[in-house]
N, C-alpha and C positions, 0 to 999 in steps of 0.2 A: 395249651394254646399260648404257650411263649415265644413263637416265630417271630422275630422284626422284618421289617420293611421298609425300601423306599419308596416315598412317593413321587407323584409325575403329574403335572401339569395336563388336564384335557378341555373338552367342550363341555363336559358337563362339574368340573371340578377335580377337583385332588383324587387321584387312584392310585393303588398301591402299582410298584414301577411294573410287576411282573403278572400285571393282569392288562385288558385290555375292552375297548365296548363293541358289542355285536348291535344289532336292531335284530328281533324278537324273529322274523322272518328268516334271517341266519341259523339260526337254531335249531329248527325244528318244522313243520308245516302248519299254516293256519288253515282255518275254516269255518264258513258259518254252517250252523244247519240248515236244515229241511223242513218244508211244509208235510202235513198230514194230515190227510182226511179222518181218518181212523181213529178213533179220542177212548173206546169203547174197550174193544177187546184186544184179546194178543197177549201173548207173554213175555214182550220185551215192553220195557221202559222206557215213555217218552218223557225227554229229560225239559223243562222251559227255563227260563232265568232265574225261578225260584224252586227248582225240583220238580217233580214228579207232577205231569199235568192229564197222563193218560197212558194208552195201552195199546200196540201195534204187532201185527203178526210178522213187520219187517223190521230190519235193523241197521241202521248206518255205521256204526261204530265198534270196533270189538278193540280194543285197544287202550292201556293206561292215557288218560290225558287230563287236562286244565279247560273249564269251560268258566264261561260267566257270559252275565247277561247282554246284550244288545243293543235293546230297548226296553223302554222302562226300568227296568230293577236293570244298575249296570252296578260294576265293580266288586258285587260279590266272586270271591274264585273259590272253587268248589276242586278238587284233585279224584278225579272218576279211575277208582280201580278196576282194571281188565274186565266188561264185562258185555255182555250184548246190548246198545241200548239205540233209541234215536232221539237224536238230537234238533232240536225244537229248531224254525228259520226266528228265530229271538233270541239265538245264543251264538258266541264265536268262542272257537277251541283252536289251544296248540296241541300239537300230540309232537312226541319223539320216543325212535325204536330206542334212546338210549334212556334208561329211567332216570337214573341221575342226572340229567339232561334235565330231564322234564320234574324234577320233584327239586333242584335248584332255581328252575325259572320261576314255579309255583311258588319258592320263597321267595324271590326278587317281586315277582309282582303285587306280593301282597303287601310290599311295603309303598308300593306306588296308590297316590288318588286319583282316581281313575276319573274322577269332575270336570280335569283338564282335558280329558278326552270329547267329551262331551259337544253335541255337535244339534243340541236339536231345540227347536222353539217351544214345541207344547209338552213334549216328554223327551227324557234322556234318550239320548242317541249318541253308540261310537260307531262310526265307520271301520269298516275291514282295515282301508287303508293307512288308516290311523293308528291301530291297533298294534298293527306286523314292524310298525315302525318305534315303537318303544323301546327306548337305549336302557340294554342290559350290561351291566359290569359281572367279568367273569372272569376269571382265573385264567390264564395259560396252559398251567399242569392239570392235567385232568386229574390226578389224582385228589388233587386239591379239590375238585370239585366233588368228588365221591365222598369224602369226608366230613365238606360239610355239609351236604345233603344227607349224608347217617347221624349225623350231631341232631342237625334239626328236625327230621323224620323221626328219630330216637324219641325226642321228647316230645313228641304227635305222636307217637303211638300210644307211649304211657297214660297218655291223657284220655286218649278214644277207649283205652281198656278201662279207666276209670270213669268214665261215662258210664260204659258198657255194664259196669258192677254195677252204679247208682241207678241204670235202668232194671237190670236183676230184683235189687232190693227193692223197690218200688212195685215191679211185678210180685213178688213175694207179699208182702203187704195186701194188695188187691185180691190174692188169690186166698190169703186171712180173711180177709173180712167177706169174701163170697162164702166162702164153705161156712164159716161162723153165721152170717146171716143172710143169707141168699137159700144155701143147700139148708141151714138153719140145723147144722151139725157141730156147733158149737158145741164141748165138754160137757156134760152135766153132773149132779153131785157124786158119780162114782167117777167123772174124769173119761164119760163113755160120749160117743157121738152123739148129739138126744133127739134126734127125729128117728134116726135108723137102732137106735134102741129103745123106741117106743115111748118120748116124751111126751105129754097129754098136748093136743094140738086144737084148736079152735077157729070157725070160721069167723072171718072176720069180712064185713058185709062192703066196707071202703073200701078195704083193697082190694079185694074179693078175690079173697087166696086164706088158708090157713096158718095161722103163726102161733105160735108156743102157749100156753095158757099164760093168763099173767100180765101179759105182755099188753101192752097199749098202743092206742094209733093215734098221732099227732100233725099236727102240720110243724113242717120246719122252723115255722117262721117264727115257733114258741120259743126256740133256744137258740134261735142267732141273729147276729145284728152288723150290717154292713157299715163299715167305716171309711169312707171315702176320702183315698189320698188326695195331694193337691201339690200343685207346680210352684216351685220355689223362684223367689225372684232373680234369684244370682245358683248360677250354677260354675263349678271350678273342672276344672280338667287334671285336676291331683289333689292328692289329699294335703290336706291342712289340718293343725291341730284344732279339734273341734267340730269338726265337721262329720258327716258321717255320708256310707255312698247313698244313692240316690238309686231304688230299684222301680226299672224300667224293662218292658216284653224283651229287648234285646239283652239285662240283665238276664232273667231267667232263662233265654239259651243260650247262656254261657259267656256274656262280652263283657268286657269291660265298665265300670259303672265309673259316674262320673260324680262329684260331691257337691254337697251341702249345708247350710247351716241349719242345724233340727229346730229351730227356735219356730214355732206355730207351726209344725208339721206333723204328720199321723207317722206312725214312727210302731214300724214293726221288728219282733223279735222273730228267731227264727223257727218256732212252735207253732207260728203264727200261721195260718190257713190266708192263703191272699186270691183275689180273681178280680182273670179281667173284665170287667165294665165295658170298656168300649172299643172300637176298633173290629177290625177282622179276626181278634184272637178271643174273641167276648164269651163270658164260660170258661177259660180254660182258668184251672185251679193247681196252686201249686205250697208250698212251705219248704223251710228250711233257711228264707233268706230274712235277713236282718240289714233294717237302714231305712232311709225315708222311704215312705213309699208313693208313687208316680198316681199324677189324677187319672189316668185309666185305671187305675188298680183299685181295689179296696179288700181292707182286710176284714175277717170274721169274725169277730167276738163271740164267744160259745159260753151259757151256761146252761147249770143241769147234766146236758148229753159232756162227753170230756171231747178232747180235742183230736184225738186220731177217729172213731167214730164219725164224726161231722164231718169230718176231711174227708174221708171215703166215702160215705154218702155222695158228697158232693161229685168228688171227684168221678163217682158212676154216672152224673147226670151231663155230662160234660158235655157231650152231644145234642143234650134234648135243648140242655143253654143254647148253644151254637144254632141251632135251627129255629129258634122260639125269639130271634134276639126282636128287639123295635128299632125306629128310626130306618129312615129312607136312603140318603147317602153314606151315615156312618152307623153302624150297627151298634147297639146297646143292647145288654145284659136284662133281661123284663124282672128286676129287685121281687115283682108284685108274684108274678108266676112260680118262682125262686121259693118263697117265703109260704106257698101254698101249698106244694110239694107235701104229698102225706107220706109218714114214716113210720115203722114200727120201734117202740122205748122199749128195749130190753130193760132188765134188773139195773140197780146198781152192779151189784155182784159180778154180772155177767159183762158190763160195761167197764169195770176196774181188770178183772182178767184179762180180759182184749188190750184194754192200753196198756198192760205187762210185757201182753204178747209181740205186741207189734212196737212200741215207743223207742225200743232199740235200734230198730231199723233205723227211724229219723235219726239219732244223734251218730248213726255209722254215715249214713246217706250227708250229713253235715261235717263230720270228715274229711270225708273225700272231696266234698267238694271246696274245701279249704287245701286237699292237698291238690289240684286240679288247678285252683287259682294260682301257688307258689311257683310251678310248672309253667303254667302257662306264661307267668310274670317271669322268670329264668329265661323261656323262650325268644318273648318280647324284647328281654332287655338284650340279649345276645343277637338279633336278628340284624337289627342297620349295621350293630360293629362287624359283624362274622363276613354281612353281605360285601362290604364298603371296606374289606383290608386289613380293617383298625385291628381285628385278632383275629390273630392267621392259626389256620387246623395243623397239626402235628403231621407230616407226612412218615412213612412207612421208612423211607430209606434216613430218617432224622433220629431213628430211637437206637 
């Protein structure tokens, strides 16, 4: 990416001499969706401003395209590969038959705040018309354009395949701790399955199911203890020395965290089992991440049981949280129900082989997601210079 360029004087600033600005409607076709009755069945996907709201036996869209929200939830963009789906009337999309077309707009727009759009008294609102009129800077030479749409789809895909692994591992894990205490075919001392080789099994009248002899029934709430994070008074928009990030719901799928100072703050490592407390995401249970942690959140403290154990547990109850939450406008996590939760205590023994088995996962699963961040941030930083001229793509007929 050594190409030089001159600049040129426009209406929205400095652009390199041999590019020029379109309005968004030049490009490509806008459109909002459609309304649906239909919320139930069907095999196509109906898409709303934040994903997946339902299920329709018809389909508006077959085609690569860019949606985001309307109303309400705006300025998220989402890049919809080729598939049958309908599109909510709470969302606007561009599409274009040329892909590079449409997967360089997708990166031009994501660098825009889409606030400025923004048109409505009680909730967000962008208009259509506002929309199709968003001034794109774009190259001349198409080929320029194909290039750096491969630059920057290149490293979006690396990242969605490293996702894709961390969800792998994660499912591998889950499917450990079912067979091990679910199917309850965990090794036993000849390293055989021990229910389907004839482990000695007992009923047990709580849970009213049989479990391994031995074995014990507990409430959760013996060996764990919620620590509830808290909202720092100054938050930074970059790191500084001393500071550490700050994890937040939109940390844990995947953005950006922003810093703090740890000084009187709950301060997790990434062994660390965290869930959210309040909000819409109340129950969901997660580890791996390390830094302050956000007052919705709190982390677990585990003793006795070891820490992958507890994290699976919980992590199977994720649901029953999510339905069981209290509070009228803003949903909360019931700590009390959480903590009542009865369990069966395997061995030590049998609780030290488990964390053998599965504890590698995490420190692979915290890997990647270290290499994800480094990608991501290579992304980031290449994204306004690559869009805006400042570093020009190597073209085919320069090598």
């Amino acid at each position: 990416m050594n190409r030089k360029a001159k600049f040129k004087q426009t209406e929205i600033g400095m652009i390199s001499e041999d590019w020029e600005i379109k309005e968004l409607k030049e490009l490509g076709k806008i459109g909002t969706g459609k309304g649906t009755k239909n919320l139930e069945t069907g095999e196509y996907e109906i898409i709303g401003a934040n994903g997946v709201i339902g299920f329709t036996n018809d389909f508006l869209e077959d085609c690569n395209l860019i949606y985001t929200g309307r109303v309400g939830t705006i300025g998220i963009l989402n890049f919809l590969r080729k598939r049958k789906v309908w599109l909510s009337d709470n969302t606007l999309y561009f599409k274009s038959n040329d892909e590079h077309i449409l997967k360089y707009v997708y990166y031009c727009l994501k660098r825009i705040d889409f606030s400025f759009l923004n048109v409505g008294s009680t909730q967000p609102l962008i208009k259509q018309s506002d929309f199709q009129r968003i001034k794109i800077i774009i190259p001349k030479n198409h080929l320029e354009i194909i290039n750096i749409a491969k630059i920057l789809s290149s490293l979006d895909d690396k990242i969605e395949l490293l996702q894709q692994m961390n969800k792998t591992l994660e499912e591998i894990g889950q499917a450990i701790f079912k067979h091990w205490f679910v199917d309850l075919e965990f090794p036993n001392e000849e390293g055989k399955p021990y229910k389907s080789s004839g482990g000695e099994m007992v009923y047990n009248e709580e849970l009213g199911k049989e479990i391994p002899k031995g074995w014990k029934v507990k409430e959760i709430g013996e060996f764990i203890e919620f620590v509830k994070g808290r909202k720092p008074d100054v938050v930074f928009d970059s790191y500084e020395e001393g500071l550490l990030p700050q994890i937040l719901i939109d940390v844990l799928d995947g953005g950006n965290p922003n810093f703090s100072n740890p000084k009187d703050m709950i301060i997790s490592d990434e062994a660390d089992i965290i869930i959210v407390m309040d909000g819409a995401s109340s129950g969901r249970t997660e580890r791996g991440f390390a830094g302050i942690l956000g007052s919705t959140l709190a982390k677990i403290k585990v003793k006795e049981l070891n820490q992958d154990y507890a994290y699976y547990l919980l992590k199977g109850k994720e649901e029953d949280i999510k339905v069981n939450t209290t509070g009228t406008s803003i949903p909360h996590a019931d700590k009390k129900k959480i903590e009542k939760y009865l369990i069966p205590v395997p061995s030590k023994k049998i609780l030290e082989d488990f964390q053998n088995k599965v504890n590698k996962l995490l420190f692979r699963q915290i890997l990647i997601r270290k290499e994800i961040k480094i990608l991501s941030q290579i992304r980031d930083s290449l994204l306004p210079k690559v869009m805006a001229g400042k570093i020009r793509v190597p073209l085919e007929d320069e090598k």
